[in-house]
C-alpha positions as CSV (number, residue, x, y, z in Angstrom):
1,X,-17.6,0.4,-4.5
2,X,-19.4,0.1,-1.3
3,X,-15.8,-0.5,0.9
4,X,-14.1,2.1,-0.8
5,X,-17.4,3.9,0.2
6,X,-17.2,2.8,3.6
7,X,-13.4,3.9,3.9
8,X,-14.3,7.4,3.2
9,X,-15.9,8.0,5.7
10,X,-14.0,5.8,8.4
11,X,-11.1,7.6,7.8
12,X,-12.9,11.0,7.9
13,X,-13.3,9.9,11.8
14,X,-17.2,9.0,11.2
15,X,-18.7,5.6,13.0
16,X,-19.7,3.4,9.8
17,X,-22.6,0.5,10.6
18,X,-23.0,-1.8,7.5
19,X,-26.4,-3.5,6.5
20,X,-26.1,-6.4,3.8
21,X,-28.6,-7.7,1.9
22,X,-27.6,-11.2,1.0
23,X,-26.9,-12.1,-3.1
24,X,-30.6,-12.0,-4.9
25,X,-31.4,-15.6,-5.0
26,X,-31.3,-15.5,-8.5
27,X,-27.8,-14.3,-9.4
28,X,-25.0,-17.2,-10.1
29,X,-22.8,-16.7,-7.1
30,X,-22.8,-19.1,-4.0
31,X,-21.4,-17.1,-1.5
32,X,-24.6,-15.2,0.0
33,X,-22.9,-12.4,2.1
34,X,-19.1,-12.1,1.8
35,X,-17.4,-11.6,5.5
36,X,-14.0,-11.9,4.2
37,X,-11.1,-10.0,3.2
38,X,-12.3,-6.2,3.2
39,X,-15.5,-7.4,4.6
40,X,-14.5,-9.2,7.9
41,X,-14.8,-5.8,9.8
42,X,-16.9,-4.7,12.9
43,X,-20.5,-3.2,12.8
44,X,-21.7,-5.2,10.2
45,X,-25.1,-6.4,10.1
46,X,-26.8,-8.5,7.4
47,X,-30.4,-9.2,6.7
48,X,-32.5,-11.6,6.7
49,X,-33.5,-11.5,3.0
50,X,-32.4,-10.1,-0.9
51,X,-35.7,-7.8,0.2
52,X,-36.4,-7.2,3.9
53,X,-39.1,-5.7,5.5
54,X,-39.2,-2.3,6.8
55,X,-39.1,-3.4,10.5
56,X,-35.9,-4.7,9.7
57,X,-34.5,-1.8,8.3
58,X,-35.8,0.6,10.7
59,X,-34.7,-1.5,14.1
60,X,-31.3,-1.4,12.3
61,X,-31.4,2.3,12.0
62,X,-32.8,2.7,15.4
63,X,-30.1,0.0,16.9
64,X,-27.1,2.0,15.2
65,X,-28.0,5.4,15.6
66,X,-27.3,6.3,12.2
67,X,-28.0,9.8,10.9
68,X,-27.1,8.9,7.3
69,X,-28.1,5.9,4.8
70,X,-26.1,5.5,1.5
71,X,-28.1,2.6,-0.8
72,X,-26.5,1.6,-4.4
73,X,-28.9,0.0,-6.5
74,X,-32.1,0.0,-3.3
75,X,-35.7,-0.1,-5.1
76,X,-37.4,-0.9,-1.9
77,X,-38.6,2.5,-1.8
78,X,-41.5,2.4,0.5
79,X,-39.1,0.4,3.5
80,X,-36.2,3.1,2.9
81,X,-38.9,6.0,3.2
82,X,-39.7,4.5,6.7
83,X,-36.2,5.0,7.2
84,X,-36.3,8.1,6.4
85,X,-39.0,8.9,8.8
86,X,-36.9,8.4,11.5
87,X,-34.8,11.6,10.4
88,X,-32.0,9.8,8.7
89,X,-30.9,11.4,5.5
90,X,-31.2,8.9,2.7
91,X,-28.7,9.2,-0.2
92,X,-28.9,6.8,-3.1
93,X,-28.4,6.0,-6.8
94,X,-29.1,3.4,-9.4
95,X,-27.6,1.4,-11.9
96,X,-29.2,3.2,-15.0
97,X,-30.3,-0.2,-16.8
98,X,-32.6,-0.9,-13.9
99,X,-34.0,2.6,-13.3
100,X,-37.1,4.1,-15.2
101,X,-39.6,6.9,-15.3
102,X,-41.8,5.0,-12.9
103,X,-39.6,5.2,-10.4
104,X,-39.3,8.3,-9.7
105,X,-42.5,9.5,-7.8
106,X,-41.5,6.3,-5.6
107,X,-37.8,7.1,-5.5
108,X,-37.8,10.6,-4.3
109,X,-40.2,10.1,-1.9
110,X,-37.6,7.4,-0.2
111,X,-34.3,9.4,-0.7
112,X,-33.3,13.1,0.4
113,X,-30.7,12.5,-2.8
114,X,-30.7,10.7,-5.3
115,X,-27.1,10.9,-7.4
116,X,-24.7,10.6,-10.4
117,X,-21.3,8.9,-10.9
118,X,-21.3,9.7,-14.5
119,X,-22.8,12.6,-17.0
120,X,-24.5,10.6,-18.5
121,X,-26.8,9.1,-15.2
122,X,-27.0,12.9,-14.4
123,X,-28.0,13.7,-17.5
124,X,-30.4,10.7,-18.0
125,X,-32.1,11.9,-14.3
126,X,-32.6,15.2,-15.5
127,X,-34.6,14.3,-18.4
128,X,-37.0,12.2,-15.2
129,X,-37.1,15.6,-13.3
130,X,-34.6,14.6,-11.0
131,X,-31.8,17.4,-10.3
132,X,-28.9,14.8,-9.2
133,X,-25.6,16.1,-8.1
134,X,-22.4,15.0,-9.9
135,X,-20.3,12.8,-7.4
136,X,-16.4,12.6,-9.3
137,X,-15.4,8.5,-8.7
138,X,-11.7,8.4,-8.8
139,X,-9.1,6.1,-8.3
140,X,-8.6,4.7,-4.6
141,X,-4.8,4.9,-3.6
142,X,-4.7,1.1,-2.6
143,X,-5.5,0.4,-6.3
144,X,-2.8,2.6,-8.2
145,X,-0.1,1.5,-5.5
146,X,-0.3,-1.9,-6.7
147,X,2.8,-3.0,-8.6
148,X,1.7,-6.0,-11.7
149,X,3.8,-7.9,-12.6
150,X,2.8,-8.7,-16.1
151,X,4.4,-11.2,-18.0
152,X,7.1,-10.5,-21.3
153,X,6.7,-13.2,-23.2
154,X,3.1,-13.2,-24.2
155,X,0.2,-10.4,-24.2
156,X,-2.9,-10.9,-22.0
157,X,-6.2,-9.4,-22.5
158,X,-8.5,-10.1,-19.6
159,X,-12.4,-10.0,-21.1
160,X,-14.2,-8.8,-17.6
161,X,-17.2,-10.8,-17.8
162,X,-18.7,-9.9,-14.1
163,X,-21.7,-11.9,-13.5
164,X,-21.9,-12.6,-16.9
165,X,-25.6,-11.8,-18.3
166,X,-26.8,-10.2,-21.6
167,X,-24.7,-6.8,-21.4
168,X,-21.7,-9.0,-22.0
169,X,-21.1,-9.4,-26.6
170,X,-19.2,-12.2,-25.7
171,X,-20.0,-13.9,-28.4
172,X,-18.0,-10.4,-30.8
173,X,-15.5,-10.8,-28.9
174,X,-14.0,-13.7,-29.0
175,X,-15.0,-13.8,-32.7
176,X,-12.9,-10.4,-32.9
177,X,-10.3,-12.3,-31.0
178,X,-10.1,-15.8,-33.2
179,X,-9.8,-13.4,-36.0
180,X,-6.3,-12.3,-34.9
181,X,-3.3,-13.9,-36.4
182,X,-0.8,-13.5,-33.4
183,X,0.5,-16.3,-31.2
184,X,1.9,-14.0,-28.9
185,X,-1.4,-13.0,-27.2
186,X,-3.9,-14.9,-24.7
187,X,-7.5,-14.0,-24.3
188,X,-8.7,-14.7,-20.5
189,X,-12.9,-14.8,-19.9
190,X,-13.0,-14.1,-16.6
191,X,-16.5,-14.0,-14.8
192,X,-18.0,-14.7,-11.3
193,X,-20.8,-16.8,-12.7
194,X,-22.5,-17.2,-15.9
195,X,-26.4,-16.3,-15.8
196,X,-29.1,-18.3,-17.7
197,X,-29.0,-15.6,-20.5
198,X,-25.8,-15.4,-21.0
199,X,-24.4,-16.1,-24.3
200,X,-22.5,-19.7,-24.4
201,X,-19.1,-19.8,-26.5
202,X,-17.3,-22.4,-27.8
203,X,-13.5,-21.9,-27.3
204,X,-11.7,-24.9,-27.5
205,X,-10.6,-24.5,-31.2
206,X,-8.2,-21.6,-30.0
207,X,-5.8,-22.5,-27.2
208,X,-4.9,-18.9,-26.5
209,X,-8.7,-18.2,-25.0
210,X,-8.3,-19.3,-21.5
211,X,-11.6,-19.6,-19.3
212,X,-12.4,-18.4,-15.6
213,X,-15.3,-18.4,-14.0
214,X,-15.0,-18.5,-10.2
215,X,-15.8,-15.5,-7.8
216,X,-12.3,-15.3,-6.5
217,X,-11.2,-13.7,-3.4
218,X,-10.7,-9.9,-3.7
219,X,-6.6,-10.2,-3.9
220,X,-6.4,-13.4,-6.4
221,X,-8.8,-11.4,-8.4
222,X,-6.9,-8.5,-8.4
223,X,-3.6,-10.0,-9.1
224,X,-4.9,-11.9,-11.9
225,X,-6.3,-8.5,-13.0
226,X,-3.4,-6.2,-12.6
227,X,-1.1,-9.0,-14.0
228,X,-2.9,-8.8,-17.4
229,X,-1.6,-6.3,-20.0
230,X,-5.4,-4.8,-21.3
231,X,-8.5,-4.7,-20.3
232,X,-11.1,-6.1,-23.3
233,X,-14.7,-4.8,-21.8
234,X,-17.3,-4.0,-25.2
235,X,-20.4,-4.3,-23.6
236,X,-23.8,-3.6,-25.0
237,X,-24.5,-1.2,-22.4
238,X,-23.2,0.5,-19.4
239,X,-24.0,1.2,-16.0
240,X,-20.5,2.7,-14.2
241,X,-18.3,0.3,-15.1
242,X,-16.2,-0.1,-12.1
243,X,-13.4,-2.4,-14.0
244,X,-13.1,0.5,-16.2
245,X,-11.4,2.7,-13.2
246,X,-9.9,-0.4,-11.6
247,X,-8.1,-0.6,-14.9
248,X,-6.7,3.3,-14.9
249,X,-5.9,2.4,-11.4
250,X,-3.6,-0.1,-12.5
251,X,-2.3,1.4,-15.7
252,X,-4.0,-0.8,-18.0
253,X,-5.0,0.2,-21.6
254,X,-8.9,-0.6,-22.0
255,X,-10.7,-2.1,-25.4
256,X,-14.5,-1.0,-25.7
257,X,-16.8,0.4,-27.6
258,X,-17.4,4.6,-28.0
259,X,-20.8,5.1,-25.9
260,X,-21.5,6.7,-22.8
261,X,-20.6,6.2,-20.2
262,X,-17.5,4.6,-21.2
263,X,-16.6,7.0,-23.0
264,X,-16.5,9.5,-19.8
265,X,-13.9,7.2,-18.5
266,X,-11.5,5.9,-21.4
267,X,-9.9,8.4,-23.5
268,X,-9.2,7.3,-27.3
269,X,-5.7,6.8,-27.8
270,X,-4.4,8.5,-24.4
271,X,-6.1,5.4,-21.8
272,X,-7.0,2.9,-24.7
273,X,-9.1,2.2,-28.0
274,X,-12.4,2.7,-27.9
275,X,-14.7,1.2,-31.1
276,X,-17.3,1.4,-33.2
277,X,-20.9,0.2,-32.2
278,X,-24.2,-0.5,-33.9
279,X,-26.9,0.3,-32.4
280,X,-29.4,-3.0,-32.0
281,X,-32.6,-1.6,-30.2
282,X,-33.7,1.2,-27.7
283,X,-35.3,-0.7,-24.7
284,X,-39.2,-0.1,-24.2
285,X,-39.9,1.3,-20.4
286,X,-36.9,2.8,-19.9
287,X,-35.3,3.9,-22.8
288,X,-32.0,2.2,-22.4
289,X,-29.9,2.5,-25.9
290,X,-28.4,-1.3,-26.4
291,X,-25.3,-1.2,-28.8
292,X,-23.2,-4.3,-30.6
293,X,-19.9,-3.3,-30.8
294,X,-18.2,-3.8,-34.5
295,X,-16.4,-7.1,-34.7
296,X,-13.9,-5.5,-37.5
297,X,-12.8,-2.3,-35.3
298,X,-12.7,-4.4,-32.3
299,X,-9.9,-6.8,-34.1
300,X,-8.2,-4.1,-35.2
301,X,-8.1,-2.7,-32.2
302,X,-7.1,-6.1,-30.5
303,X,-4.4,-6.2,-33.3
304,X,-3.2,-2.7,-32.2
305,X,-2.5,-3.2,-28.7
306,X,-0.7,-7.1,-30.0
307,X,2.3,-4.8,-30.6
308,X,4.9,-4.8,-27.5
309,X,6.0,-1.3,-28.8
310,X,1.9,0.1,-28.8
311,X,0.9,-1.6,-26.0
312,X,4.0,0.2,-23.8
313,X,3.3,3.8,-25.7
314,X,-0.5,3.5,-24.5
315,X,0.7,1.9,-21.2
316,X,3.0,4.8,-20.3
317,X,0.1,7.6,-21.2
318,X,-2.7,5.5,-19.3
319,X,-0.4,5.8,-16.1
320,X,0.0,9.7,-16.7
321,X,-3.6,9.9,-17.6
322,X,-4.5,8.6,-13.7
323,X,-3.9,12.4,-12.4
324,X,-7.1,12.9,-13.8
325,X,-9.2,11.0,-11.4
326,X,-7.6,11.7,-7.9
327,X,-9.6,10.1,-5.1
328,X,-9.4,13.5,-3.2
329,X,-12.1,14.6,-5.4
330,X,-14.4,11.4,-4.4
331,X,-13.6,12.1,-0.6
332,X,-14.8,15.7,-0.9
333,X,-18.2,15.1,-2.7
334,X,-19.0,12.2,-0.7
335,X,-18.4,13.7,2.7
336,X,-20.4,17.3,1.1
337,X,-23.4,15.0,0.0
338,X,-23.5,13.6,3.8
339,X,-23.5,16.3,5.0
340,X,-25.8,18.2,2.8
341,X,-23.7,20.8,1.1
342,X,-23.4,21.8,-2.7
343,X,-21.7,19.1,-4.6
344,X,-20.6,20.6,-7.8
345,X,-22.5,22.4,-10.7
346,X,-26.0,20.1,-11.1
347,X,-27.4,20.5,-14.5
348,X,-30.5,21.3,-13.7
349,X,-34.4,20.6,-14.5
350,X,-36.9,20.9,-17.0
């Protein structure tokens, strides 16, 4: 998210300095701050911590001259609030999981703006007292001009695992997998790491479940993504979901469950198959809804999209279903929340 961020504004003619935090210490992936690929670019600056101090941040800030600060996911309120001090506008949201009522008092003090990529978030802020703008995320036009090449002999469901943690029912689906009959389909688990809480599945009884966990350069992962016929992402909750738009980039059915936000993004039977879910347990603190998805819907669902002549019929009306995101929408709302103008129709506050 944060270089198609970046791009936005670069190509909108606006100097962009970069500040990153290296990996939290406790997060399965070696590389601590990525200077590669999209990410080997000028003006960027990393820290000297997961959490800095506020000196660091406001020399930064100070150094570059900036007049705006976008954060994704920052809950160092008090050392962004010193940043704000200076006169920069501070813009920000949160992963929905991590954010709570106690927050906010804290929160709003640090950022002019706090936002929503999803209904959902903007409904979930309103509910806190927070009247969040609506920012539309689209598709980015490097994504959707990619051409896969996808085999024809065999069906590939790539399970997007990310850093693999408790939000992942890994466990349901490849249970609703093993319970397919088909030898023309492969299952692959991809994921960057595999956290402490993560589920651990035994595969080796079906050869057609193939297992990757690597945090792959941005263009092998997206080949290997974009080269896979569906996307297979239940998860037990849901923060954006940014495979779920990488995947209608690419034209690429999705498999989940029916709960927002997913739901916002893939449209039953037009973008691909949403199922059933149970709901386990509402979360104390935050009030987080945390869903299994139904292990008999999801095979059928799996068993659906085993057909060649299905899976091209849903592939066809995801690609036509992509006009619904354009990117030009993400370009405008970003650069009017920048710059302080009305960004759609907020919701409003109790």
């Amino acid at each position: 998210m944060a270089r198609h961020i970046r791009s936005i504004f670069e190509d909108n003619g606006h100097e962009v300095h970069v500040l990153a935090r290296p990996v939290n210490p406790k997060m399965p992936v070696k590389k601590r701050v990525d200077f590669e690929g999209p990410w080997n670019i000028p003006r960027l600056s990393t820290c000297s911590e997961w959490e800095p101090p506020a000196s660091e941040y406001v020399a930064w800030a100070r150094d570059t001259e900036i007049e705006v600060l976008f954060c994704d996911m920052n809950l160092q309120f008090k050392e962004i609030a010193a940043v704000r001090e200076l006169g920069v506008r501070t813009i920000g949201r949160f992963v929905w999981e991590r954010f709570s009522k106690g927050h906010v008092a804290s929160a709003l003090k640090a950022y002019d703006v706090i936002y929503s990529l999803t209904r959902a978030e903007q409904a979930r802020y309103k509910e806190f007292g927070i009247n969040s703008p609506y920012l539309r995320w689209g598709l980015p036009p490097e994504l959707v001009a990619i051409e896969p090449q996808r085999p024809v002999d065999r069906i590939d469901f790539l399970f997007h695992g990310g850093l693999q943690g408790a939000r992942k029912p890994i466990q349901t689906t490849v249970d609703a997998f093993k319970e397919t009959t088909s030898d023309g389909i492969r299952l692959i688990l991809k994921s960057q790491g595999i956290r402490d809480i993560s589920e651990r599945v035994e595969i080796a009884d079906d050869p057609r479940i193939l297992s990757i966990v690597e945090d792959l350069p941005t263009e092998q992962y997206l080949k290997l993504f974009a080269n896979s016929h569906v996307c297979l992402c239940p998860a037990r909750w849901e923060g954006l979901g940014v495979h779920l738009y990488e995947a209608l980039a690419l034209g690429m059915p999705v498999i989940s469950n029916d709960i927002a936000p997913i739901n916002e993004v893939v449209k039953h039977g037009v973008s691909g198959l949403l199922c059933r879910s149970n709901l386990l347990r509402t979360k104390p603190g935050n009030g987080l809804h945390i869903y299994e998805p139904d292990k008999d819907h999801l095979r059928e669902c799996i068993e659906e999209l085993s057909d060649p002549e299905r899976l091209l019929e849903l592939t066809e009306s995801t690609r036509r279903y992509r006009d619904s995101r354009p990117w030009s929408n993400t370009k405008s709302d970003y650069l009017a929340v920048a710059l302080g103008e009305k960004v759609g129709s907020p919701i409003g506050v109790r």
